[in-house]
C-alpha positions as CSV (number, residue, x, y, z in Angstrom):
1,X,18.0,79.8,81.2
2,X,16.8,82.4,84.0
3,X,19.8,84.6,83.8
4,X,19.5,84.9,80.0
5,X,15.8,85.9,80.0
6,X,16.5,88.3,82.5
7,X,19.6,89.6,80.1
8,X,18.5,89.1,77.0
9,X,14.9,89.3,77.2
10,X,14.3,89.9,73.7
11,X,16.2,86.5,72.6
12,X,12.9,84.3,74.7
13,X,9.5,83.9,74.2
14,X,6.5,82.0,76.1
15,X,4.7,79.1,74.7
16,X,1.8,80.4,74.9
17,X,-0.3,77.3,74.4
18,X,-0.5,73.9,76.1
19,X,-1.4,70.7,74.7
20,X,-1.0,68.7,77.6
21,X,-3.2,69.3,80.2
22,X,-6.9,70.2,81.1
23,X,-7.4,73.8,81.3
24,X,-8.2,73.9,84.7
25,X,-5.2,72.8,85.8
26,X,-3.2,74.8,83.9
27,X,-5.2,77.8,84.8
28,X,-3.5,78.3,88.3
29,X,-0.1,77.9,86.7
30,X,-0.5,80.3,84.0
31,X,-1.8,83.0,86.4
32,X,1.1,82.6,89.4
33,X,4.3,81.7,87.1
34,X,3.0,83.0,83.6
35,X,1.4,86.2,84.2
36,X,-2.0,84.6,83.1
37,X,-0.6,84.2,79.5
38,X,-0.7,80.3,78.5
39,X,-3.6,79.0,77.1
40,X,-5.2,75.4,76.6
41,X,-5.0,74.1,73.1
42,X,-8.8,73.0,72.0
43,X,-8.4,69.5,72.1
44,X,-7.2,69.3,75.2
45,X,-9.0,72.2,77.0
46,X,-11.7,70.1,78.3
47,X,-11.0,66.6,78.1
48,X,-11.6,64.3,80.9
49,X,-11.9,60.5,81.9
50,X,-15.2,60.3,83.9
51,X,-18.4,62.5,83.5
52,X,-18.9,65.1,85.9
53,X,-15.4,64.9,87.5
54,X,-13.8,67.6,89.2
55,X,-10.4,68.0,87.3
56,X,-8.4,68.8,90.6
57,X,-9.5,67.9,93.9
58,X,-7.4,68.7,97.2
59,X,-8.2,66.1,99.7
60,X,-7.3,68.4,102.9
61,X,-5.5,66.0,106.0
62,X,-6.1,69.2,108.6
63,X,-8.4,67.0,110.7
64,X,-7.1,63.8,110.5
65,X,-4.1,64.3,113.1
66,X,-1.4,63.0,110.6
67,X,2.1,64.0,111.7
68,X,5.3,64.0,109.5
69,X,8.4,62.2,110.3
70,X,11.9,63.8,109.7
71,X,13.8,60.5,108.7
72,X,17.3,61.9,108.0
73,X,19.1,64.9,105.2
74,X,19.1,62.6,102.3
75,X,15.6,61.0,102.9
76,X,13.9,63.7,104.1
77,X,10.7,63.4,105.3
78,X,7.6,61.0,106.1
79,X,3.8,61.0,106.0
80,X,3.1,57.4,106.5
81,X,-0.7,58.0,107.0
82,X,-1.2,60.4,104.0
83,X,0.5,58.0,102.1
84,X,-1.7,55.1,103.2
85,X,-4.7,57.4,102.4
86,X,-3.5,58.4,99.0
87,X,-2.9,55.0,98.2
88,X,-6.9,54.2,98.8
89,X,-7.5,57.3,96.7
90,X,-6.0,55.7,93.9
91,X,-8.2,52.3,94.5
92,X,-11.3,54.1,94.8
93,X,-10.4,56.0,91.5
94,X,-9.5,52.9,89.8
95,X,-12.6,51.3,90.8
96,X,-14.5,54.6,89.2
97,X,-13.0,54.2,85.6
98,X,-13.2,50.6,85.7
99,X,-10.0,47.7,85.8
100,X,-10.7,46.4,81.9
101,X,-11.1,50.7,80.7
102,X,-7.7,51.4,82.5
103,X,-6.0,48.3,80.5
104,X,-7.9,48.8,77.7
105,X,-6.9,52.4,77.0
106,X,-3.8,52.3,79.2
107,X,-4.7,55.2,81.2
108,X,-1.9,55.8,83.6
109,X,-1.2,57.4,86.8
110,X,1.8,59.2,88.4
111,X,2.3,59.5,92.2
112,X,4.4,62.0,93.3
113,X,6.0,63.7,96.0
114,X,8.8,66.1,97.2
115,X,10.6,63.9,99.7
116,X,12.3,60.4,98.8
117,X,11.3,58.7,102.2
118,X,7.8,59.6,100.9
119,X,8.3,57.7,97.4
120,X,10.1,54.9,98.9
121,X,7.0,54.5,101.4
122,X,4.6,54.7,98.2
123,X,6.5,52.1,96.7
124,X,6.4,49.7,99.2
125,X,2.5,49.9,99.6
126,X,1.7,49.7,95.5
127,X,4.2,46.7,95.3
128,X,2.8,44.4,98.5
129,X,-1.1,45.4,97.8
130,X,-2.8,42.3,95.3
131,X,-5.3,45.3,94.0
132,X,-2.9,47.1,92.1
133,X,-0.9,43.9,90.4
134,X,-2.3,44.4,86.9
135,X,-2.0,48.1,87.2
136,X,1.5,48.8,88.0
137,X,2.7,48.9,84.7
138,X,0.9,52.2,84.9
139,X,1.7,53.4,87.8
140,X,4.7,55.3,87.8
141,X,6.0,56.7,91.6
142,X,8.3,59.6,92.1
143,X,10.0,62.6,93.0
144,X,8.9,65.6,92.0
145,X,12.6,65.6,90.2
146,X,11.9,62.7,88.8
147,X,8.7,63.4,86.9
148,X,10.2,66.7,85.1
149,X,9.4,66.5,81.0
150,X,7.2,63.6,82.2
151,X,3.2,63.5,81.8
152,X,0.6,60.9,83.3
153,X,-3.3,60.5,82.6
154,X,-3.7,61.2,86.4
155,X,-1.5,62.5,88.8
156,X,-1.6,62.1,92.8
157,X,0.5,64.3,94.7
158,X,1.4,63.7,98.6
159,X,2.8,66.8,100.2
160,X,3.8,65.3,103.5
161,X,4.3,68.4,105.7
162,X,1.6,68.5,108.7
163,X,3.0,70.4,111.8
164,X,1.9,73.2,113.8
165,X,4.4,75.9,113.2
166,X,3.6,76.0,109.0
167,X,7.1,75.3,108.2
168,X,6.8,73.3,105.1
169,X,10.9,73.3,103.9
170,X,11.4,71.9,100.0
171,X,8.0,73.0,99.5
172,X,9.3,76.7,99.4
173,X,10.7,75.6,96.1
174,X,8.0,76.6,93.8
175,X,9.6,76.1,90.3
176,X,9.7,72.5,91.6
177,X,5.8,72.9,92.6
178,X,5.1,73.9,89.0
179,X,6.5,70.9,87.8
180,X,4.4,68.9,90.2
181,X,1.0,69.9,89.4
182,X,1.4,70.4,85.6
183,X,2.2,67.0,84.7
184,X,-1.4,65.6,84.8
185,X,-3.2,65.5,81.4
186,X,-6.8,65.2,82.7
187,X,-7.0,64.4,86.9
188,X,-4.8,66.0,89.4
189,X,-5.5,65.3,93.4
190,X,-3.6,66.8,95.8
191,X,-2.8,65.7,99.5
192,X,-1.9,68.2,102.1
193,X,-2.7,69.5,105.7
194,X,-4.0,72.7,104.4
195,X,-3.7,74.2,108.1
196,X,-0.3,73.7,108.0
197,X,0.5,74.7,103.7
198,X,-2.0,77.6,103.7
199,X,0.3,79.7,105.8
200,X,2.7,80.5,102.6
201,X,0.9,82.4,100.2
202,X,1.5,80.2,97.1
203,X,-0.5,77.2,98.8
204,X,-3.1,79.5,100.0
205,X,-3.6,80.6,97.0
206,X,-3.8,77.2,94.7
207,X,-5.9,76.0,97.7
208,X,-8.3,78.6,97.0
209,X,-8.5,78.2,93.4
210,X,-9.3,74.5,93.8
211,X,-11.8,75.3,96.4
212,X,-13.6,77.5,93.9
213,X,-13.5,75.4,90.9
């Protein structure tokens, strides 16, 4: 698809409106990939699930000492403790709609990140934890891969990387990054060391933008 735009630019054209997400976290999007061109069809521009929630929110890990793991090539890599912390993210968010709302209007949620070991860990901790029992029929958990031409109610994202030297690996991939944070409807929430992220210019820059929203 690439080398054809690039060839034959005249044979494609943008959609140049959404009708998926919140604008707010489209906004970011548009600007880096789109050249600020896509817009936020009406009904969806400002819809939410709670009053006076923040429609992304980065929850930074830069103080809390977590380290990743490399766990082998076809695994990748591990962030057991921004895992565990996502996971009581998702609780306390739960708790905020309400347990009858979420079943009641099926509101779902997608957990994603970039590395499998990641996803597998996720797994684990959804399917042994009583809390989420009548929830995980809406609770969908992921690569990054696996949640292309997919959409959820509320998506949590786990980055994993946290070292000192800013090397961050699959995250370089930013078509792949796109997919990730464009596939929430109304709530996005982002995990990441920020200290370690912030040193390539794309995650300095979405940091930023949340930062300021």
């Amino acid at each position: 698809m690439e080398k054809i735009a690039s060839n034959k630019p005249g044979c494609v054209s943008l959609l140049k409106v959404q009708y998926r997400m919140h604008e707010a976290i489209m906004r970011f999007s548009s600007q880096w990939f789109y050249d600020n061109q896509v817009e936020a069809a009406p009904d969806v521009k400002h819809r939410g699930i709670l009053d006076w929630d923040r429609p992304i929110t980065w929850i930074d890990t830069s103080e809390m000492e977590f380290k990743e793991e490399f766990v082998g090539d076809s695994f990748g890599r591990i962030n057991k403790s921004e895992a565990d912390l996502l996971i009581d993210k998702l609780q306390a968010y739960i708790e905020r709609i309400g347990g009858q709302r979420i079943l009641d209007e099926r509101i779902d949620f997608g957990l994603i990140s970039p590395y499998k070991a990641q996803v597998q860990y996720l797994r684990q901790l959804i399917k042994k934890d009583a809390f989420f029992k009548p929830f995980r029929h809406l609770i969908t958990i992921n690569t990054v891969d696996g949640f292309q031409g997919q959409e959820r109610d509320v998506i949590l994202i786990s980055l994993v990387r946290a070292n000192e030297d800013g090397q961050i690996g699959f995250l370089n991939d930013l078509r792949r990054m796109n997919v990730a944070i464009t596939r929430a409807r109304m709530k996005l929430i982002i995990l990441g060391d920020a200290s370690t992220l912030t040193k390539h210019p794309f995650y300095k820059k979405l940091y930023e933008y949340i930062l300021g929203i």
